[in-house]
N, C-alpha and C positions, 0 to 999 in steps of 0.2 A: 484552594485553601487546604493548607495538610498541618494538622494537629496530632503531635504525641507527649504521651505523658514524660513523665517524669524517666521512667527505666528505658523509654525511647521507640514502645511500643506504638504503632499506629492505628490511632483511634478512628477517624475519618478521613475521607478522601472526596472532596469535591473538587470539581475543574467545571468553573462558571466559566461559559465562553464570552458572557458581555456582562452589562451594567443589570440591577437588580430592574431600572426603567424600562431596558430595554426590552420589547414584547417579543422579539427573536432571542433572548437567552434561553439558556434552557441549562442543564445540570448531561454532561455527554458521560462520567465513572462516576460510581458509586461505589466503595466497600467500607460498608460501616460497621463498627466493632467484631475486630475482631476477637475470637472466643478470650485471649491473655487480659484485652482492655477492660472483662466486663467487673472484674473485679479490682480494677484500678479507684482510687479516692477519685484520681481525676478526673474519672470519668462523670460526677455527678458533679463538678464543678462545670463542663462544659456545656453539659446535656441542658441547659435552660436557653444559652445564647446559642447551640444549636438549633434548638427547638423552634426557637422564635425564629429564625434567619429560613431555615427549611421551611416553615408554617406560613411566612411571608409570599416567599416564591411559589409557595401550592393553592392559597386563596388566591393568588392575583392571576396563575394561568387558570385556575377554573372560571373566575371571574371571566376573563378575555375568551373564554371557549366557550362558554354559555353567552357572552352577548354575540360572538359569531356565529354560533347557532341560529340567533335571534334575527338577525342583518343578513344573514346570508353569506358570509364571507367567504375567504379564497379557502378551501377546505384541507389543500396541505397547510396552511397554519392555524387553523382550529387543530388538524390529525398533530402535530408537533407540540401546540400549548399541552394536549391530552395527552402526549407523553412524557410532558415534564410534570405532567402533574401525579400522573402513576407512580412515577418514579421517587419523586416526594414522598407519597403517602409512604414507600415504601421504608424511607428512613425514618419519619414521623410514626412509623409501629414499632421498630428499634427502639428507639429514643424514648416513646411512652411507656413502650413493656421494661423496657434493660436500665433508662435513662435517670429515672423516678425512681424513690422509694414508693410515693403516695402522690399517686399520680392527680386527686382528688382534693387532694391539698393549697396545689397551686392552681392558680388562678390564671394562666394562660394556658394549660393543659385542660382546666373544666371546662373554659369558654370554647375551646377547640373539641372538647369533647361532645359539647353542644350542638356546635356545627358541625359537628359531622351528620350528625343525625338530619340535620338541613339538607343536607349535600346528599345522604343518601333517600332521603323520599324525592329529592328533584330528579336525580340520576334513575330512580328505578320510574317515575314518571315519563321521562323520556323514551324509556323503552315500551310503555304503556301508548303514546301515541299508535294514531293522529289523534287520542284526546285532548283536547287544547286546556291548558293549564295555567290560571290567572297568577299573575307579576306578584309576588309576595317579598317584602323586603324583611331579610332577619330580625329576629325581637333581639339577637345577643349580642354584645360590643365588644371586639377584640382589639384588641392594644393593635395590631397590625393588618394590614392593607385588606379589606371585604368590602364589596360591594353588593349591591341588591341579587337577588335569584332572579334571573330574568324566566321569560315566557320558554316553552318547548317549540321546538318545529316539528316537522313533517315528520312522517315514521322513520324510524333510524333504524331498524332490525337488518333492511335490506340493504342499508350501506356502508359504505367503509365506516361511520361513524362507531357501529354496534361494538365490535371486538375493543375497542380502547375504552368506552363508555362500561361493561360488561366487567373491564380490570377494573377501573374504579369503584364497582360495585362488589365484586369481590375480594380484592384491600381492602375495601371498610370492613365487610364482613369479617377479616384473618386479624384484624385491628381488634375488634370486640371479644374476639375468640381468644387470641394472647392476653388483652388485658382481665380478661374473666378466668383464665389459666392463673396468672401470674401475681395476677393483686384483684381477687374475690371481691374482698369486704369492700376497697377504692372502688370497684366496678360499681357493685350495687348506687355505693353512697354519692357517685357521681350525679349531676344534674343528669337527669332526665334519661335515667339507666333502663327502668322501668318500659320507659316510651321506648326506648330500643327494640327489648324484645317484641313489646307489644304490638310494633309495627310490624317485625317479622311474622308474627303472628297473625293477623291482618291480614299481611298477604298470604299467606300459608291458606288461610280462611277461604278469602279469596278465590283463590285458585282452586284449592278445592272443588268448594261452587263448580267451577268447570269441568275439573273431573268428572264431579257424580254427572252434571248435563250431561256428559260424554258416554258415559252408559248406558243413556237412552237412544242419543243421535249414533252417535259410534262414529262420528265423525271425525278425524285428525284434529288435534287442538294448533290453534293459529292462535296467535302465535305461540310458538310451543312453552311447555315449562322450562322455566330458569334454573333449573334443577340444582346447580349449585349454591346459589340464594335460600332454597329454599331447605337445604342442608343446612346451610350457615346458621338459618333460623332453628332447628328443631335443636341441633347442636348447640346453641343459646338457651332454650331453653330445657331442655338436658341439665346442660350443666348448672342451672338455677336450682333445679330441683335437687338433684342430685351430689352438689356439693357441699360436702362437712363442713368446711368453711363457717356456713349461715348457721349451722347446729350446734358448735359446742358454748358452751358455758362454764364459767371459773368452775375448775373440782372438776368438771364432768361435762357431759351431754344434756342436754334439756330439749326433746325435741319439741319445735313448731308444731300445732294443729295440722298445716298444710305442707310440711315436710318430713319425708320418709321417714321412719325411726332406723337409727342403725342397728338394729337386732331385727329384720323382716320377720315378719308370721309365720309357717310352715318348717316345714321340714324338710332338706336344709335350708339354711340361709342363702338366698338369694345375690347378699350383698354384704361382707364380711364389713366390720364394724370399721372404722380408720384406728391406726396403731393410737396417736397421739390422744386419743381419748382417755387411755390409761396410763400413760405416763406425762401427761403433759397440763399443767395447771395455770389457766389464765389469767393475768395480771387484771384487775379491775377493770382497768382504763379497755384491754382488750373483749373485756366480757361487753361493756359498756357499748364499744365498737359493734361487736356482732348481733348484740341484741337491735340496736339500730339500724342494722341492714334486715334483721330479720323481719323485723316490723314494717321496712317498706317495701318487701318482698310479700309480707301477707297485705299489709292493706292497698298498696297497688299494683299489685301484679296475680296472685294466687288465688283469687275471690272465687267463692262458691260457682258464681255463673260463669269464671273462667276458665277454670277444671273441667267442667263439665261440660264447654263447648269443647276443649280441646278433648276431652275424650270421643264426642259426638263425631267431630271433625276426624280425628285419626283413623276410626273405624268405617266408617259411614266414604271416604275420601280415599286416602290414602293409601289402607290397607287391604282395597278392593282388586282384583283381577282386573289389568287393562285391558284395552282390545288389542294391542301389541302383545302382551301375554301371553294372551286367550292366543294367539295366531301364534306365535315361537313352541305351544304347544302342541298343536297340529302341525307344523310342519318342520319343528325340531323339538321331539320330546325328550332327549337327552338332553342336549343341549338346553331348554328350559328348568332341567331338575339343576344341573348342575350350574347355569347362572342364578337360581335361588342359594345357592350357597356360596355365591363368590364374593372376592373382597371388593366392589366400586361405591363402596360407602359414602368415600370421599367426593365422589361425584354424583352419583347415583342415590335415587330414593329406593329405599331396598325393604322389601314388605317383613320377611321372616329372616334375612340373613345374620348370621350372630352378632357382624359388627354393624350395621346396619343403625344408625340413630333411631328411627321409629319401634324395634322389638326391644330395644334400649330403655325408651324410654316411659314406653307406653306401660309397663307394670307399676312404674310410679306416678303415672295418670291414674292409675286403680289403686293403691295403694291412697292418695290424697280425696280420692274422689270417696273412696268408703267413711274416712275420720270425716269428711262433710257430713254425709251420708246419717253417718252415727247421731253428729249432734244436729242435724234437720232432718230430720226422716220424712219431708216434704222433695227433699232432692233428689231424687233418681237418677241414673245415668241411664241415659233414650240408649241403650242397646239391649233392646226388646224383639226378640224372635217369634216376628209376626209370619202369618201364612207366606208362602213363595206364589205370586203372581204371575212373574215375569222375569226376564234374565238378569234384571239389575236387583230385582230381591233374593236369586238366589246368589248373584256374586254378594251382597251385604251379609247376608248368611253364611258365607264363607268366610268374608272379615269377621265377624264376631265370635266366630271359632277359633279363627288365629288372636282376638283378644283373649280369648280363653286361655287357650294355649299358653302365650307370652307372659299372661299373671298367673298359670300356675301358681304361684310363691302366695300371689297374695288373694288369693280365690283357695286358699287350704282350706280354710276353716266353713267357707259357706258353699259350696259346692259337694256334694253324695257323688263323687265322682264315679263312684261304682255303679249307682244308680243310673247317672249318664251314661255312663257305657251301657249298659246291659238294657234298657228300656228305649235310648234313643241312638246313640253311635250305632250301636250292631243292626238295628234296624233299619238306620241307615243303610250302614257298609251292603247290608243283602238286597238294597231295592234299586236294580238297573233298569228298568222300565222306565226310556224317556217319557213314557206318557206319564210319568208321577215322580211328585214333588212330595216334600215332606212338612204339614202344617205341624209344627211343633212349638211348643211353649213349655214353662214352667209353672206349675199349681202350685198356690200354698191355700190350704183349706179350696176354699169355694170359686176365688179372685185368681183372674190372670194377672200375674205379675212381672216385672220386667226384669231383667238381672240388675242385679243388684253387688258391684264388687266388692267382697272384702269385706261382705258384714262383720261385725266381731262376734257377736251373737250366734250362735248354728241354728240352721233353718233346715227343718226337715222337707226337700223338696222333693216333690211328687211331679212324676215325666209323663208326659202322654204322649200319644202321637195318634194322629189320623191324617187318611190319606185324601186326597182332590186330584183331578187328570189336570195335569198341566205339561205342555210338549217340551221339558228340559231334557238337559242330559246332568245326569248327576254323579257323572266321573269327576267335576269339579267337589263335590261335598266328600265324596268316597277320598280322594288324593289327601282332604282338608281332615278327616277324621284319624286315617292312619300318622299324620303328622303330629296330630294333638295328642295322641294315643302316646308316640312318643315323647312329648313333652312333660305328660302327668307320669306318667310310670315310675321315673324317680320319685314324685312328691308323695302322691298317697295314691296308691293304689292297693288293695288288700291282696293277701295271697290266695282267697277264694276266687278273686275277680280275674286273677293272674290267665287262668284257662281260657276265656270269654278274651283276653286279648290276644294269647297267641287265635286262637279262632280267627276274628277280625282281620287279624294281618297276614295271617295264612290265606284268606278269603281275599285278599285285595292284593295277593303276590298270584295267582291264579293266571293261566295262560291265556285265558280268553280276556282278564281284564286290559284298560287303558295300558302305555307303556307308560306314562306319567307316575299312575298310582300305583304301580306294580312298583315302579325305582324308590319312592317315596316310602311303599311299604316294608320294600327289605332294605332301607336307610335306619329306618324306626325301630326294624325287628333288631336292629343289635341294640338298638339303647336299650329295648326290653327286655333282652339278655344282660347286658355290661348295667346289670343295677345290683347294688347290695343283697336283696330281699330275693335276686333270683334264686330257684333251688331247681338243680337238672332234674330230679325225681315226679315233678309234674309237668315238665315240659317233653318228657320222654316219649309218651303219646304222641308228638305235635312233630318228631323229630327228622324222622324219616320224611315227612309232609314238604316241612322247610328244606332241608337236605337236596331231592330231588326238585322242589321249585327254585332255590337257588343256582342248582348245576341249569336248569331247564333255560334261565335268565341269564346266563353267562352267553350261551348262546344265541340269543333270543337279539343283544344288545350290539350294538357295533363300534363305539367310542371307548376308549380305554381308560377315560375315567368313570365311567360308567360303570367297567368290568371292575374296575380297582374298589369301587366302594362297594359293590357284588361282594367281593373277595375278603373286603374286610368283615362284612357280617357272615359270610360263612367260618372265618376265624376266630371271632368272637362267640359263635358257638361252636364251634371247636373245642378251645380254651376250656366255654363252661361246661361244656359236657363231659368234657373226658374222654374214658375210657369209653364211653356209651355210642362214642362215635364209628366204634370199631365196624361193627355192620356197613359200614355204609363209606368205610374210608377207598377200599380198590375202585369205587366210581369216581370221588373224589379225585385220586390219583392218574386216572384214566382219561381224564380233562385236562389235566394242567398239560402236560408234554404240548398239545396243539395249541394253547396260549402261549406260553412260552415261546413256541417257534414263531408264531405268527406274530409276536410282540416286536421283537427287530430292535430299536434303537429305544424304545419306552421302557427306559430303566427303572423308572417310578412302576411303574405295572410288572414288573420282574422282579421288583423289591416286594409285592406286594402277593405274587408268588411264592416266592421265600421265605415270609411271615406265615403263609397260609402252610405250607409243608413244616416248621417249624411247629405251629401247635398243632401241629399232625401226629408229625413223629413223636414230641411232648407224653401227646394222650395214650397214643397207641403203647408207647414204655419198649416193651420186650418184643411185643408184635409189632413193630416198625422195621425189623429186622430186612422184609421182602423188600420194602421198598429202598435201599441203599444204589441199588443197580439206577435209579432214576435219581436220588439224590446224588451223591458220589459226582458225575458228572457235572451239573449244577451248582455246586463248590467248587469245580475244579478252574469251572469256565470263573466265576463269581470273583477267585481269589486270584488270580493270575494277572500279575504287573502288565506283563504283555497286553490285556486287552483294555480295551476302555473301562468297559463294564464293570472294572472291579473300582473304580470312581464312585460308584453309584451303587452298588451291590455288598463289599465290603463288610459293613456293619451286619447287613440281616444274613448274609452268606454263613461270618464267623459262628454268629447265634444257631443255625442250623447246621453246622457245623459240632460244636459243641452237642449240640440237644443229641444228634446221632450219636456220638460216642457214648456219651452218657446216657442212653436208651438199649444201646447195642450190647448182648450175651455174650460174645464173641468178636475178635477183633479180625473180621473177614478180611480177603484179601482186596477187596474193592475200597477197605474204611482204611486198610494198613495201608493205603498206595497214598494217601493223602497226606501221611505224614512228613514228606519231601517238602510239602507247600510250605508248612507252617515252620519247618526250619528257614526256608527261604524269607517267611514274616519275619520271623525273627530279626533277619539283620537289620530290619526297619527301625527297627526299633519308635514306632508309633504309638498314637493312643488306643492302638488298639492288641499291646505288648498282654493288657491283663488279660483279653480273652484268650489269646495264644495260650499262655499260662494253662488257664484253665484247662483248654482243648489238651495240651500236650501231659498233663496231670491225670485226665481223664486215660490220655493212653497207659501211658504207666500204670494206673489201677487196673486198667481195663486185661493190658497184655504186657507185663512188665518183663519178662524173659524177651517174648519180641523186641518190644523198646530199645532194652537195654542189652542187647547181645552184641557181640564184638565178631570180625569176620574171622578172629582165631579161634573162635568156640563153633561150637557144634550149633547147623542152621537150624532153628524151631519155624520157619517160614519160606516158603518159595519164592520168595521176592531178593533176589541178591544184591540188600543194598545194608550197610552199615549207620543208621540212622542214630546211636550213640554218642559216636563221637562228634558231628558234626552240632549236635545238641549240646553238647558240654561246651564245646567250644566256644557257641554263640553264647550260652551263659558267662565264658572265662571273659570276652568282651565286653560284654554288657554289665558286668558289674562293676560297681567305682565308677560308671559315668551315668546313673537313671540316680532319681529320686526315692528317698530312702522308702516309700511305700514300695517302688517297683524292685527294688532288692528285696524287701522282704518278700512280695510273693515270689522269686527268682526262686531264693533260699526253701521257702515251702516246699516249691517244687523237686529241688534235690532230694531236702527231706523224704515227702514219698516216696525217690525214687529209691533210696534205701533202706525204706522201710519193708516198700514190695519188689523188691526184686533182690540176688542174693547178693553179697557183698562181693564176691568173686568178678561178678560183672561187673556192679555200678562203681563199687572201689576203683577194679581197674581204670576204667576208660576214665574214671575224676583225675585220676593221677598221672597217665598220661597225656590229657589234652590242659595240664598244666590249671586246672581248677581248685584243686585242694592245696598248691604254691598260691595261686591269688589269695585264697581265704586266709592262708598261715601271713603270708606277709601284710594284710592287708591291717591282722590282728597285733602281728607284732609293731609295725609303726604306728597303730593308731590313725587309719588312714578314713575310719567312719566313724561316725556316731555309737556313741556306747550301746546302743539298745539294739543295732547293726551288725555290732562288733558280739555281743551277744547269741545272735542267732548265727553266727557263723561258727562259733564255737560250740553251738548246738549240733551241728552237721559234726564235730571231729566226736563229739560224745554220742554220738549213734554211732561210728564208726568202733570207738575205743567197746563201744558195749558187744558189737555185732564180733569184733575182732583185735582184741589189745595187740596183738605181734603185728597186723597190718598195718595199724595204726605207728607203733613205735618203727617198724622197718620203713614206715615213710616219712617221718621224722627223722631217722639217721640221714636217709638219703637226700632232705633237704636239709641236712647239714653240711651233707661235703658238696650241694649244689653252693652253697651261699659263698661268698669272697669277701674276706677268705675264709676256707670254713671250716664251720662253728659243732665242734666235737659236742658239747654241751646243750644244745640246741633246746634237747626238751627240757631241763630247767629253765630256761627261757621264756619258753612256751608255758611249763604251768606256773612261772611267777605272774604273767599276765591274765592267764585261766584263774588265779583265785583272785585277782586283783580285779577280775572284771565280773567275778561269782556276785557283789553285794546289786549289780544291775541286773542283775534276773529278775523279775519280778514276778512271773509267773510260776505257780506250784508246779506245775507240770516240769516247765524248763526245770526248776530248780531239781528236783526229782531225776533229770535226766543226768541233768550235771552232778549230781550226788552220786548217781549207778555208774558213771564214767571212771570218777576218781575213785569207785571202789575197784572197780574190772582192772585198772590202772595198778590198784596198792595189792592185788593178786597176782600180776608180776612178779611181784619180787624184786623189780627194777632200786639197784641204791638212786637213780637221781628222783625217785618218788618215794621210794620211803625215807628220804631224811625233810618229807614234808608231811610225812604222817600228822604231826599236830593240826596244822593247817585240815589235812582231810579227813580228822574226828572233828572239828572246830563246825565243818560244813556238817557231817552226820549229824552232829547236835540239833545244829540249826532246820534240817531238814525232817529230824526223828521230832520235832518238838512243833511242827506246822502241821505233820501228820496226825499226832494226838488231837491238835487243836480241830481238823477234820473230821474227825469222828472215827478217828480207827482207819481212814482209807485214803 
């Protein structure tokens, strides 16, 4: 069956191979809307009798796969019914997400939306076998073909059954995910929206349970976690919480009790507010809608007890050290730092990683759990840091650090973080004695009390600590403190406490410590630097310390992602140091070469060198001078077409690049030899034309006689090459075909070049590599934009100022170049020069162009003094912007 609209675009594609009866049909293509159809009229005219014809064939093969399930049937057609039914569901997500306006509306999308929820506690039962599971017949009636949920069978993980059974659990799940992306408010208001998540949660719950037993047995979990399910669920509920959607109100925002406010507590904002809240004013009927969902988001799904378990559950569960963990840290401790920071969110349960659902979501677990909190001060959230017993109290002590951590934002205001640090963190970070563990809690007055997130209130809390022998190893809490350390350091930290954390992290980057919390800690020590509030003048103490444990840890590590985030935090203090890094740069310097060599084909770990020489050279200014001899080559390799490398290198090459020149006293013969390359960029004319610029700008200010000398003058360099002209040249190309930004900085660059260097040079070589004909003709046809055409006429009036007879003697002679030619030329020229004077707009320009036309009317020239009026008309204009200045 093939269906297109009206303009002849094709909407869907089915090829039924038999009758709807028949129980060997099945659907063999599928391509349903394509991206043209989604905004066809037609499309929602077909989308109901789609809907229904696809929803028919996907109950009736689930139907027939669950009773052969049940019989025992021939199991390649049970494996076949279960991939037509995949495949179904797969259009039935189309159709509900893209199909519907309000999917909530109609009455065979709710009923469907019902059953799914059927379909998905049978389907995740299955996988829960051999629990045997009583025959329940639906409570929902759908206009087409369902039969009863039959019983489960035998375990299905171990055979073919699992992987087709496993799709239909995850379509449902991409089902509820699109339709809660796409139509929120529909989502909620659906029957039994509620019971969706709630289910997921359940399981989540569930499982759990398993987890933490596993902490004790340390036993493999049989059968293992669903992991993607259980994604699906937290990412459900995420986006529950999380969605504006449920929060605004006609005029404005009105937040829920149990949903986030969009302004978070601390400093800064957590979670920028949605745009549409200040521009966007809800029609009745839609305030009406979302106060509806809102209310059956709080009274059945957000309840005091169900906050509070899912805080309980995430911390206590979730966000605990596994024993796969705990083992990839012993025997890949690189490799451990670095898959805590990696992207497999989408599959993976991921404890601290940034895209990670669980660090996601869990600060507006704290965030909802404190406004409970507030208005019952009977509810507590159980993460309460009781004495460490044993290894699963101090992994849960490590979870609740990383709660800490994660709601920074919303732990500002009740948390003494300063106090933490300095009474219980530090006292931590210094006690490596496995025979001791750390009994700590938080006093308020007399009563041990439990955390408390998010009070609104400030609680003046009092730290204590004391100690008990217990045989752990407490490189796990040390790894978990330098991490948290990081976390808060943006939020609040004072600038007294600032010392007490370089300490800490200085202490825990130490060569005898773990390699875990050494990576973890010079990860952290650059957020502690890269924060507003840092000032180098107290971390200058601490400098030299970091300095040589970072070079120590370069070596130390063997993976080149490893070295690369080393490199970053040695650059980030770099940057903030400055000049103060001076002491300590020729070690620096002294390191990279053997990286470098030994990098090979890790472009990314060479890019990541060239940043770090970059605010090198930055800091160092004038004294960067020695190190050229090691830069110099590293550009040379960096920028050069010929090799790979400059694929990948390129960008942070140019930037170091530039920094040197622009740091350099003198234009050595090592820094002058490079300016071949960047002629050779030139012809590229890429996005990367403006750094060019710059670099080649830099030379000119730098060594503008060198630059610009010609091979018939006298050499000011031992290098015998004419880099001049091959310069203008590429400019005589390149203009008339870039974008009028990239002419102007082109123009810029002329500019300087006339301004620092004598006209004898730069005059010449503009006039014969045919630069100053592009500009004259470009002006006299009108071949750019006024404001183009402007600054080109800007370049002839520094010339007129530097030299009138240069200027007119080039003028003649693009007279008798033109056909045929034109004796009168420069009346020409200044009839378009005053006709183009009212687009100046800049005082300066105008100013220049004023001192042109007078250097001009000093000539003596008749074809400019019979426009004398015209060039007192401009002195007016110009003498009278000047008063308006202030005299200057």
């Amino acid at each position: 069956m093939r269906i297109r609209d009206r303009e002849g675009n094709e909407i869907v594609v089915l090829l039924i191979r038999a009758s709807i009866g028949n129980p060997y049909s099945y659907i063999t293509t599928i391509d349903l809307f394509t991206p043209c159809s989604f905004s066809s009229p037609f499309t929602s005219q077909v989308s109901p009798e789609l809907f229904r014809q696809i929803a028919t064939i996907y109950v009736g093969h689930v139907d027939r796969f669950l009773a052969g399930l049940q019989n025992s049937s021939d199991l390649a057609l049970v494996l076949s019914q279960m991939e037509v039914s995949v495949v179904c569901l797969k259009c039935i997500r189309r159709l509900m997400v893209h199909g519907f306006d309000d999917f909530s509306k109609v009455e065979e999308t709710r009923q469907f939306f019902t059953l799914t929820l059927v379909h998905l506690q049978r389907f995740y039962a299955l996988r829960k076998s051999p629990f045997p599971l009583s025959s329940q017949p639906t409570s929902c009636h759908i206009p087409f073909t369902h039969s009863s949920i039959l019983p489960a069978g035998p375990a299905f993980l171990d055979t073919p059954i699992a992987t087709p059974l496993d799709s239909h659990i995850i379509k449902l799940g991409k089902l509820y995910l699109d339709l809660q992306k796409y139509h929120p408010l529909p989502f909620v208001l659906a029957p039994r929206a509620t019971d969706v998540v709630a289910f997921y949660w359940g399981v989540l719950a569930e499982e759990g349970n398993r987890v933490g037993a596993r902490l004790t047995t340390e036993q493999p979990l049989h059968p293992p976690l669903f992991e993607r399910f259980l994604v699906h669920g937290l990412l459900l509920l995420k986006n529950t919480i999380k969605n504006f959607s449920y929060t605004a109100e006609k005029g404005g925002l009105s937040p829920s009790p149990f949903f986030p406010s969009p302004f978070p507590r601390g400093s800064p904002p957590s979670h920028p507010p949605p745009p549409r809240s200040f521009f966007y004013t809800a029609s009745p009927e839609e305030a009406s809608t979302v106060s509806r969902a809102r209310q059956v988001i709080d009274q059945s799904l957000l309840t005091p007890g169900f906050v509070n378990s899912c805080a309980e559950v995430l911390v206590s569960r979730y966000m605990v050290l596994r024993p796969e963990d705990l083992e990839a840290w012993e025997t890949d401790p690189e490799g451990f730092v670095g898959g805590e920071e990696a992207d497999h969110w989408e599959f993976e349960l991921r404890r601290t990683s940034p895209v990670s659902p669980i660090p996601d979501l869990m600060p507006d677990i704290l965030w909802i759990a404190s406004d409970t909190f507030v208005a019952d001060r009977h509810l507590p959230i159980p993460l309460s840091l009781s004495a460490i017993t044993d290894h699963a109290g101090l992994l849960f002590k490590d979870a609740v650090y990383c709660a800490i951590g994660l709601g920074a934002h919303e732990l500002f205001d009740s948390l003494d973080f300063d106090a933490f640090l300095v009474k219980r963190l530090t006292v931590e970070a210094w006690n490596k004695d496995p025979r001791y563990g750390v009994r700590a809690g938080i006093r308020f007055g007399s009563k041990l009390l439990e955390i408390r997130a998010h009070i609104r209130r400030p609680m003046n809390l009092i730290v204590f600590c004391c100690f008990s022998p217990i045989p752990l190893s407490l490189k796990i809490l040390r790894r978990r403190i330098a991490w948290i350390i990081g976390k808060w350091v943006g939020v609040k930290i004072s600038k007294s406490a600032r010392p007490d954390v370089y300490r800490v992290m200085l202490r825990l980057m130490s060569a005898e410590e773990d390699t875990v919390v050494r990576l973890t800690a010079v990860n952290n020590l650059k957020n502690c630097v890269d924060d507003w509030d840092f000032e180098a003048t107290p971390f200058a103490p601490f400098l030299k310390e970091a300095v040589y444990g970072i070079i120590g840890m370069l070596g130390d590590v063997s993976e080149f992602d490893s070295r690369m985030r080393i490199l970053n935090s040695l650059s980030m203090i770099i940057e903030r140091v400055e000049e103060q890094i001076a002491p300590y740069a020729q070690q620096i310097v002294e390191l990279l070469p053997s990286l470098w060599n030994t990098s090979e084909s890790e472009h990314l770990f060479k890019s990541a060198i060239l940043v770090t020489l970059t605010k090198l050279v930055g800091s160092l200014k004038e004294r960067s001078s020695n190190l050229q001899n090691f830069v110099v080559p590293l550009i040379q390799h960096s920028v050069d077409h010929n090799q790979e490398a400059h694929l990948y290198l390129m960008d942070d090459a140019l930037d170091l690049w530039w920094t040197a020149v622009q740091s350099a006293t003198h234009c050595s013969e090592p820094l002058y030899a490079l300016v071949p390359a960047a002629v050779a960029l030139l012809e590229y004319g890429t996005e990367n034309l403006r750094r060019l610029l710059k670099i080649l700008e830099s030379y000119v200010l730098l060594a503008p006689v060198m630059v610009m000398q010609v091979c018939a003058g006298p050499r000011v360099s031992s290098v015998d090459d004419n880099y001049a002209t091959p310069i203008m040249d590429a400019f005589t190309r390149l203009l008339g075909n870039l974008k009028p930004q990239a002419c102007t900085a082109i123009v810029h660059v002329i500019d300087t070049a006339l301004q620092a260097s004598p006209l004898r040079l730069s005059g010449e070589v503009m006039a014969n590599t045919g630069l100053l004909w592009k500009l004259l003709t470009d002006v006299l046809d009108n071949r750019e934009q006024a404001f183009i055409l402007t600054q080109y006429l800007g370049v002839f009036a520094r010339i007129v100022i530097y030299d009138p007879a240069f200027f007119l003697g080039f003028i003649e002679a693009a007279g008798q170049r033109c056909d045929p030619p034109q004796l009168n030329l420069l009346s020409l020229v200044l009839e378009k020069w005053f006709d183009k004077f009212d687009n100046v707009g800049h005082p300066r320009q105008r100013k220049l162009n004023c001192m042109a036309f007078t250097a001009l009317t000093a000539t003596a020239n008749p074809l400019v003094l019979v426009r004398l009026p015209q060039v007192m008309a401009v002195w007016s204009d110009v003498l009278s912007e000047v008063k308006e200045s202030g005299g200057g």
